[in-house]
N, C-alpha and C positions, 0 to 999 in steps of 0.2 A: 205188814209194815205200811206206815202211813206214805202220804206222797210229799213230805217232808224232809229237806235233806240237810245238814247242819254241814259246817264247816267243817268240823270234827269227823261228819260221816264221809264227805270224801277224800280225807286222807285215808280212810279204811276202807281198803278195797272192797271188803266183802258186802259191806252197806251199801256203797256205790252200786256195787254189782244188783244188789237187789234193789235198790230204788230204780236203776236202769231197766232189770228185769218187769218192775211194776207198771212202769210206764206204757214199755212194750205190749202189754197183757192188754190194756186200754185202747191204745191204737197202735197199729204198725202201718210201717212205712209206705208199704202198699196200700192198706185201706187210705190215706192221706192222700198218695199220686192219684188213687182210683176216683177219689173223691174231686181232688182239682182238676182231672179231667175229661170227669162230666157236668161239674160246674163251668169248665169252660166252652164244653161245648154247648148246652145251655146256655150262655150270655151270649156265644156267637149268634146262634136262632134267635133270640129277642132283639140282637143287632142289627140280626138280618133285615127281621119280621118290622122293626120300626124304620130302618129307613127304606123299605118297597112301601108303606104305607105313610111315610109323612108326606105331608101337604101344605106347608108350611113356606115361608116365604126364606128363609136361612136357612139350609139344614146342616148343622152342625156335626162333624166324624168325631171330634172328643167328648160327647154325648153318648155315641153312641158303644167309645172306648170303657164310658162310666160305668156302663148298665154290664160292660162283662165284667168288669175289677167288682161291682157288688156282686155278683154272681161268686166270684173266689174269694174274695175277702169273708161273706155272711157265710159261707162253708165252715172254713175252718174252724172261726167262732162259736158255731153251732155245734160242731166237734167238741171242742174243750169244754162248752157248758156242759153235755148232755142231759143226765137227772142231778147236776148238782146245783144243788138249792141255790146255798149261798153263793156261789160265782155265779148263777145270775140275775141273783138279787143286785150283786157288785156291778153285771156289765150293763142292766138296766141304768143305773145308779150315777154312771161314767157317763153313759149314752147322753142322759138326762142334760146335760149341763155343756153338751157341745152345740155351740153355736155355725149354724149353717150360714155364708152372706152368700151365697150364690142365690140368684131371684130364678124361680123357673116359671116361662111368658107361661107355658102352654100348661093346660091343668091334666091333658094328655102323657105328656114327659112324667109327670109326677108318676101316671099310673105304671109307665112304662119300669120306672125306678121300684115301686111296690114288688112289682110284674119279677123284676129281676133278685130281689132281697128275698122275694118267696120263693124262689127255684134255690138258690142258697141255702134258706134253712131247711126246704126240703131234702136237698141232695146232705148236706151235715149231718140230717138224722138220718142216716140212709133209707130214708123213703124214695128209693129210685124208683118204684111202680108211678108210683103216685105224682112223683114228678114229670117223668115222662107224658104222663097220661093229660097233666098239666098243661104241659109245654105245647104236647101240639095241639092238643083242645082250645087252647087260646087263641095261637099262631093261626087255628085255619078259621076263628071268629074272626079276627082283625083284619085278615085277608082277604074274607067274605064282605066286611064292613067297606074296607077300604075302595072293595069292587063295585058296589053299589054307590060310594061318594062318587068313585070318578066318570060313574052314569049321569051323574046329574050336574047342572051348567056352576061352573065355576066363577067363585061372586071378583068383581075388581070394582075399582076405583075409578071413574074415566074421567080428565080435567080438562078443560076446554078453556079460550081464551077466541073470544066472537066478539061481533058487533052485534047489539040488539035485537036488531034486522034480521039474525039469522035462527033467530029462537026457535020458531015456526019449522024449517026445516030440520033444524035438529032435533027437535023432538021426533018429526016421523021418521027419520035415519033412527033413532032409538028404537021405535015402533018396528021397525023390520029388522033390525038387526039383530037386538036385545031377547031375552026371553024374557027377562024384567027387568026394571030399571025404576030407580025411584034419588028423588034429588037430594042430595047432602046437603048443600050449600052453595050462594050464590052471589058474587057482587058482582056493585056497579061502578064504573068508576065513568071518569071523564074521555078514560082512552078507551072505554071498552066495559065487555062484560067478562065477569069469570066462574064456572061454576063444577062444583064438582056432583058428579052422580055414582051412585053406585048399580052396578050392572050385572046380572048373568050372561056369558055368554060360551058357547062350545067353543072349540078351539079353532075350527073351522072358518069363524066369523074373525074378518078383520077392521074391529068398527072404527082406528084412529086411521086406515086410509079412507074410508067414507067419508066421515068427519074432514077430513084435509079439502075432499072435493067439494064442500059447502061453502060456497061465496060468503065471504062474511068469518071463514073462522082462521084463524091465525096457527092455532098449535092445540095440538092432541098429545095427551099424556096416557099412558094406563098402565095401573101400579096394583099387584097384586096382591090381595089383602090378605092378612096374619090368616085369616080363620075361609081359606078360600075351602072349593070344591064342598059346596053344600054346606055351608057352616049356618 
């Protein structure tokens, strides 16, 4: 019997009964739970795994609620394709023509979302080896990555608001403080100078009280940039 059911067929129990029986044959109710609840434990690890390694200046929890809902959603989808041609020639075809307006800054998040759609449709086709195998083979690169960013000086933004006069010391207050430092931008005005730099520095280093103790400078800013910890 086809997986086609008329109106006519479910007034007739017996059709009912086998179209019901057919379905079953396909999936059962268990292979489904079994599958949403390795797909969600899967988007929990990449939930995990992305916010111990963001570095970013916002870190967003409904991001990181996004990456497990693809995790369940690309499941069961995966599911009802299986080897059937035409339905997913169809879900291609749907896909095709939805418009995303959500901007995503970081080109990071993108892969993170990839990262998450591919545990999905691996756990749908029930390739649990290979997912697993997946999941932590990634989880312990980005981990590894993200231990070696937070080894190295984390980039900010330093603004400054000085007299002229004090340029000279402010550069070597950068010199000792900084692991590097190089100038963004700089004006001059009537009441003053203003400039801003960008800076490496460990966390150790507190370079806007230095800065304060420079005769000559008004106000210290430091703003932590998108793409900080070794970007």
């Amino acid at each position: 019997m086809n997986g086609n059911l008329t109106f006519n067929d479910v007034l007739s129990g017996t059709s009912f009964s086998e179209w019901f029986a057919d379905q079953l044959s396909t999936f059962t109710p268990l292979n489904v739970v079994l599958a949403l609840i390795v797909a969600l434990a899967a988007g929990a690890i990449i939930a995990v795994v992305y916010k111990m390694t963001y570095r970013g200046v916002l870190y967003s929890p409904s991001f990181t609620l996004t990456l497990i809902l693809l995790c369940l959603v690309t499941t069961p989808v995966v599911m009802c394709i299986g080897s059937n041609v035409a339905l997913s020639m169809g879900m291609v075809g749907a896909l095709s023509i939805v418009r995303f307006r959500t901007a995503v800054k970081d080109p990071l998040d993108t892969a993170y979302m990839f990262w998450a759609i591919t545990m999905g449709i691996l756990v749908g086709s029930n390739a649990y080896v290979i997912a697993i195998v997946a999941l932590l083979g990634i989880s312990g690169i980005m981990l590894a990555i993200s231990y070696l960013r937070l080894r190295s000086p984390n980039a900010y933004l330093l603004v400054l608001h000085y007299d002229e006069e004090a340029q000279v010391d402010i550069e070597n207050t950068l010199k000792r403080s900084a692991k590097f430092f190089r100038m963004r931008s700089k004006t001059i005005t009537r009441s003053g100078a203003e400039m801003t730099v960008e800076v490496r520095l460990d966390h150790r280093v507190n370079i806007v009280t230095d800065m304060l103790d420079i005769n000559g400078v008004y106000d210290a800013t430091l703003v932590a940039c998108q793409t900080e910890a070794g970007a």
